[in-house]
C-alpha positions as CSV (number, residue, x, y, z in Angstrom):
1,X,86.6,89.7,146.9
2,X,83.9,88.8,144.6
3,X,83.5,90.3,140.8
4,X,80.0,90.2,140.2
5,X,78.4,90.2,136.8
6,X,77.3,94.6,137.3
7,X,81.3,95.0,137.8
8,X,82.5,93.2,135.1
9,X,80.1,94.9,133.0
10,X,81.3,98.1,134.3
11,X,84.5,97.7,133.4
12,X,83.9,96.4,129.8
13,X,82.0,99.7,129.2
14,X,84.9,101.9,130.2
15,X,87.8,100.3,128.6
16,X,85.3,100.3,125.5
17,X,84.5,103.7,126.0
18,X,88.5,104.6,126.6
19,X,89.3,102.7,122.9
20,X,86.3,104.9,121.2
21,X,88.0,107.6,122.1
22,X,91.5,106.8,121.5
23,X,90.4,105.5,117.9
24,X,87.9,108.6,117.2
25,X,92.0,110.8,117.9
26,X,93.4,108.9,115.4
27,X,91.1,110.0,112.9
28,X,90.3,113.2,113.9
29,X,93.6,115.4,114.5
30,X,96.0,113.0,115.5
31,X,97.8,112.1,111.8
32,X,98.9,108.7,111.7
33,X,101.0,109.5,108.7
34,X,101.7,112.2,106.7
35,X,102.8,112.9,102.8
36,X,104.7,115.7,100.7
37,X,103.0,115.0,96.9
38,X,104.5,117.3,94.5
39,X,105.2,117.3,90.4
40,X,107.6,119.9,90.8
41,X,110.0,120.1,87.4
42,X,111.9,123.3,88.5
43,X,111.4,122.6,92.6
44,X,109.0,125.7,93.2
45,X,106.3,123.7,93.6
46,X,108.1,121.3,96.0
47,X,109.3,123.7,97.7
48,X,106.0,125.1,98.4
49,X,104.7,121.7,99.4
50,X,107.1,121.0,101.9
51,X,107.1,124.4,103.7
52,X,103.6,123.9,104.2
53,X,103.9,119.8,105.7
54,X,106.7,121.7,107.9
55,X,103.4,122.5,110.1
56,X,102.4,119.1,110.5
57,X,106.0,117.7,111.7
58,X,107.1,114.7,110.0
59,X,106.6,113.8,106.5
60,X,107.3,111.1,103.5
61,X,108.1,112.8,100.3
62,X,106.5,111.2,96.8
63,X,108.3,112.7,94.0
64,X,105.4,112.6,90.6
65,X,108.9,113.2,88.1
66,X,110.2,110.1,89.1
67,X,109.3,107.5,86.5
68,X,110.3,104.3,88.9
69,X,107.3,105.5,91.2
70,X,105.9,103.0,93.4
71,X,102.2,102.6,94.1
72,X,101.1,104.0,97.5
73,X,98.1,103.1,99.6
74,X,97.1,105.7,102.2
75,X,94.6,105.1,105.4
76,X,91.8,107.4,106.4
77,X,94.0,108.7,109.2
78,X,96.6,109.9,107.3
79,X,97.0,113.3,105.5
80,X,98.3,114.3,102.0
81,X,99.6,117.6,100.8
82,X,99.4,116.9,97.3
83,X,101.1,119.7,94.5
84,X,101.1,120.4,91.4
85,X,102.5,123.6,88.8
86,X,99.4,124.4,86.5
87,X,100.5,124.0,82.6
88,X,98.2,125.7,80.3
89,X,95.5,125.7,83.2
90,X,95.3,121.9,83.5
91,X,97.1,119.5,85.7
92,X,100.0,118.1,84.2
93,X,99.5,114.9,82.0
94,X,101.8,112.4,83.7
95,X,101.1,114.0,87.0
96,X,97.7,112.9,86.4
97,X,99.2,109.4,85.5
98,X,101.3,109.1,88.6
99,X,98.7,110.5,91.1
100,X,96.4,107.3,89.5
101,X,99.2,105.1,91.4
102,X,97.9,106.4,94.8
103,X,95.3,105.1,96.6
104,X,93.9,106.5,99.2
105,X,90.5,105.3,101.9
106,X,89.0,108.5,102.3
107,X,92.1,110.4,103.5
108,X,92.3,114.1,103.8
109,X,94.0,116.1,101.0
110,X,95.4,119.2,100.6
111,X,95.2,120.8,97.4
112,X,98.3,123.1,96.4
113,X,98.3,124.7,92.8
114,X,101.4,126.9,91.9
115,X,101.2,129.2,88.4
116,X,103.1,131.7,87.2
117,X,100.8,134.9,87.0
118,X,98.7,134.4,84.3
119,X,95.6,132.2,85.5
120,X,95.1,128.6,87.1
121,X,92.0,128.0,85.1
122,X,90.9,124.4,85.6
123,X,94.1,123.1,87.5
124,X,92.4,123.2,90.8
125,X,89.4,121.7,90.2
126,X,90.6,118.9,88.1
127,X,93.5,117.8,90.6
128,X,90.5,117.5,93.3
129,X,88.5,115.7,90.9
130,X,91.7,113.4,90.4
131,X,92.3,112.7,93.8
132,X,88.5,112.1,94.3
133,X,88.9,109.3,92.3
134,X,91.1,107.9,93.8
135,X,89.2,107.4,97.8
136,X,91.0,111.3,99.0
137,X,88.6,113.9,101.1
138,X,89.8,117.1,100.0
139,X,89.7,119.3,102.6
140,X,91.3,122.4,101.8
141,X,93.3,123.9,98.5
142,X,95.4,126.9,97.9
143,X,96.4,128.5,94.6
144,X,100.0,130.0,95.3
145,X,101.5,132.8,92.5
146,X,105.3,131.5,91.6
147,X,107.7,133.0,89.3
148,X,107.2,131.7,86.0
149,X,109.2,129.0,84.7
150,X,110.0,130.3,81.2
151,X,109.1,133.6,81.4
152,X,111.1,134.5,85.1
153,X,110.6,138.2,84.9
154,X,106.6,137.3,84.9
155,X,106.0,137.5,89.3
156,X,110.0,137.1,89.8
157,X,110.8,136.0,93.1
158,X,107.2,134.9,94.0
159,X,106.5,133.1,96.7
160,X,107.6,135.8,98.5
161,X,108.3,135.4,102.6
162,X,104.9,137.2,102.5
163,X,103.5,134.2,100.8
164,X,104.8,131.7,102.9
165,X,103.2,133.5,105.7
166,X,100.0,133.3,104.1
167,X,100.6,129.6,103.9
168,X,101.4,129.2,107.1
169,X,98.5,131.3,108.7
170,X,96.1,129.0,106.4
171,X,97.9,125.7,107.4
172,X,96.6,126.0,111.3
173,X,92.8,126.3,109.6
174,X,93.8,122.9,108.0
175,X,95.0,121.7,111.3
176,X,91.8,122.9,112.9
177,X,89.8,121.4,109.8
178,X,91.4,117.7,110.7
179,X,90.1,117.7,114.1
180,X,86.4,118.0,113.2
181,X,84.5,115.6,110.6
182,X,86.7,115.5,107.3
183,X,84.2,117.6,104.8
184,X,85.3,118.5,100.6
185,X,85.8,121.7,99.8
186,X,84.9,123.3,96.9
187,X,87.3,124.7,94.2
188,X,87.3,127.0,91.3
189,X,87.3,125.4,87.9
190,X,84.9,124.0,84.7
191,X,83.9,120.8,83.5
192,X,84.7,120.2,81.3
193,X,88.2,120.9,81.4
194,X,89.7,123.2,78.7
195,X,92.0,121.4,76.3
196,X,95.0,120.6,77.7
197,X,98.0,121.7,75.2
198,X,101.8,121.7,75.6
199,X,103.6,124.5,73.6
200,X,106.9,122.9,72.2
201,X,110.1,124.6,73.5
202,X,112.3,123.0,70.9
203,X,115.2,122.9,73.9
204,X,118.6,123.6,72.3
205,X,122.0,122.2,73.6
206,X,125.1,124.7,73.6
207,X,128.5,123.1,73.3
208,X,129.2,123.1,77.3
209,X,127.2,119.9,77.3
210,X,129.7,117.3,78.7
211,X,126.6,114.4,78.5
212,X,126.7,113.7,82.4
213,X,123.0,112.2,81.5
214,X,121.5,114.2,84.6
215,X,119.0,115.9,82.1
216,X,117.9,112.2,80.6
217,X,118.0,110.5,84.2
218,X,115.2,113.2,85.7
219,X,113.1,114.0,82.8
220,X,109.7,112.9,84.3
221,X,108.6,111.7,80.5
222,X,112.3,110.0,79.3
223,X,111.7,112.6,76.8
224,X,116.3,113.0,76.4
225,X,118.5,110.1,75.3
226,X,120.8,108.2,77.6
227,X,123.1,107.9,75.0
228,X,123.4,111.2,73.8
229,X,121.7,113.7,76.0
230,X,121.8,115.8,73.7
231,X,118.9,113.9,71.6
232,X,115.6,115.4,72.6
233,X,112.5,113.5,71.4
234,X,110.4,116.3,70.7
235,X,107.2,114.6,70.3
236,X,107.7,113.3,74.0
237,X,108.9,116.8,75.5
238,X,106.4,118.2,77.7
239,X,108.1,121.9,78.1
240,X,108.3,121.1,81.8
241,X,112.4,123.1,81.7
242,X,113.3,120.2,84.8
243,X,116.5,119.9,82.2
244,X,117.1,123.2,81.5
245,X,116.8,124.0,85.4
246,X,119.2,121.1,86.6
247,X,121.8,121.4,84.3
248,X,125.4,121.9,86.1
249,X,126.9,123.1,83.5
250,X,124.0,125.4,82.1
251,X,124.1,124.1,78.7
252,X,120.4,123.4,78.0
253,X,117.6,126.2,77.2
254,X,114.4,127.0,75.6
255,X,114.3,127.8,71.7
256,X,114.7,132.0,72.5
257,X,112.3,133.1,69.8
258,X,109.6,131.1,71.6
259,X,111.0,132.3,75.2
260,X,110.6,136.0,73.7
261,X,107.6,135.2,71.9
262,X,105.8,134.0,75.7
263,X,107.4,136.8,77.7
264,X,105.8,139.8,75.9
265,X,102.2,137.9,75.4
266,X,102.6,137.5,79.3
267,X,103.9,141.0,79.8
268,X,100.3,142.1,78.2
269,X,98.1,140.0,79.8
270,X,99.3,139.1,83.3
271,X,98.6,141.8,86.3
272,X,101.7,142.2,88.6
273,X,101.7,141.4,92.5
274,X,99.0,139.0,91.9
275,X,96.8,137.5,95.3
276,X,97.1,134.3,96.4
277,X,93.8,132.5,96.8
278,X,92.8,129.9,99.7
279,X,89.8,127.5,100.3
């Protein structure tokens, strides 16, 4: 049987056409990889994070707190879900400085905000603008209520199994958003930012302390001594309660004049059963 030149040609053209196609999947739906980004000092926002990547099966988790995190270069066929709690309507500082050690080539991001009632401000906005930076699309964002973290009677119990089902409802538009052309969103916020500011909580150490060094090992900002744990640099602190929340023996808090002092501005200014918001 002869090939002749029209056959040969033939055949190239499909099997080109066939690779188009398989590559154009890869990038448009198909995930190649996906990743769980959270700075998540008392888990609530971690939590949130990785309910949501439960929708798009697998996942690698990168942990912002950490201090030993490694650099990480994503491809444009991958897909972040990226966290963060809002602190005084910014992103947190060292979040900022650990999101600065991802690189991504225009992969898709998802945009999660969690806050504790009172207001999100510029949080959104400047984590997109963050991420931007760095080569991520952001393709979607979601600003999700949470108990507060100081304050717990401010939204207690929020996110409720009614937010999660908001979540979830909003993760199949995301999944519908990957398989078209990968477009930004736009997100609520101002440039420029407002200042960011960290009110001190002057943590205090009871007497159950038995200097297990959990406290200093997770601080994202090495804020607590190794050597006594109960040493907290104060200039350092960023109010973040990840060692007042991990404690095993309970032994760690926030000054309680200041807790009070939050608790009833927040009781004045903060609306209860507050909406999530999705974009």
């Amino acid at each position: 049987m002869w090939v002749t030149t029209e056959r040969v040609g033939y055949w190239r053209e499909y099997f080109l056409g066939k690779l188009k196609i398989y590559s154009g999947e890869l990038l448009k739906g198909k995930i190649m990889a996906n990743y769980n980004v959270y700075f998540s000092p008392t888990g609530t926002t971690e939590r949130v994070v990785k309910h949501m990547g439960e929708s798009f099966g697998s996942m690698e988790n990168i942990d912002l707190s950490r201090r030993d995190m490694k650099n990480h270069e994503m491809k444009q066929g991958d897909f972040c879900i990226v966290g963060v709690p809002s602190f005084g309507g910014r992103v947190p500082g060292i979040a900022t400085e650990r999101l600065r050690k991802m690189k991504g080539g225009r992969t898709p991001a998802f945009l999660l905000v969690t806050y504790g009632g009172r207001a999100y401000e510029d949080t959104l906005v400047e984590l997109k603008d963050v991420l931007e930076a760095q080569g991520f699309v952001c393709i979607g964002a979601a600003a999700i209520v949470a108990e507060h973290s100081i304050a717990h009677q401010i939204e207690a119990g929020r996110p409720s199994a009614q937010d999660y089902d908001e979540l979830d409802t909003f993760a199949a538009e995301v999944k519908e958003r990957l398989k078209g052309n990968v477009c930004p969103v736009e997100v609520p916020g101002n440039r420029p930012y407002k200042e960011y500011k960290v009110l001190p909580m002057d943590i205090q150490v009871s007497d159950e302390c038995m200097g297990c060094g959990s406290c200093a090992e997770s601080c994202p900002v090495g804020a607590i001594s190794f050597e006594d744990p109960k040493m907290t640099n104060g200039e350092a602190c960023i109010s973040c309660m990840r060692c007042v929340e991990i404690c095993p023996q309970s032994a760690r808090s926030g000054n309680p004049e200041k807790v009070q002092m939050i608790s009833e501005k927040l009781k004045m200014i903060c609306q209860p059963d507050k909406a999530n918001e999705f974009f």
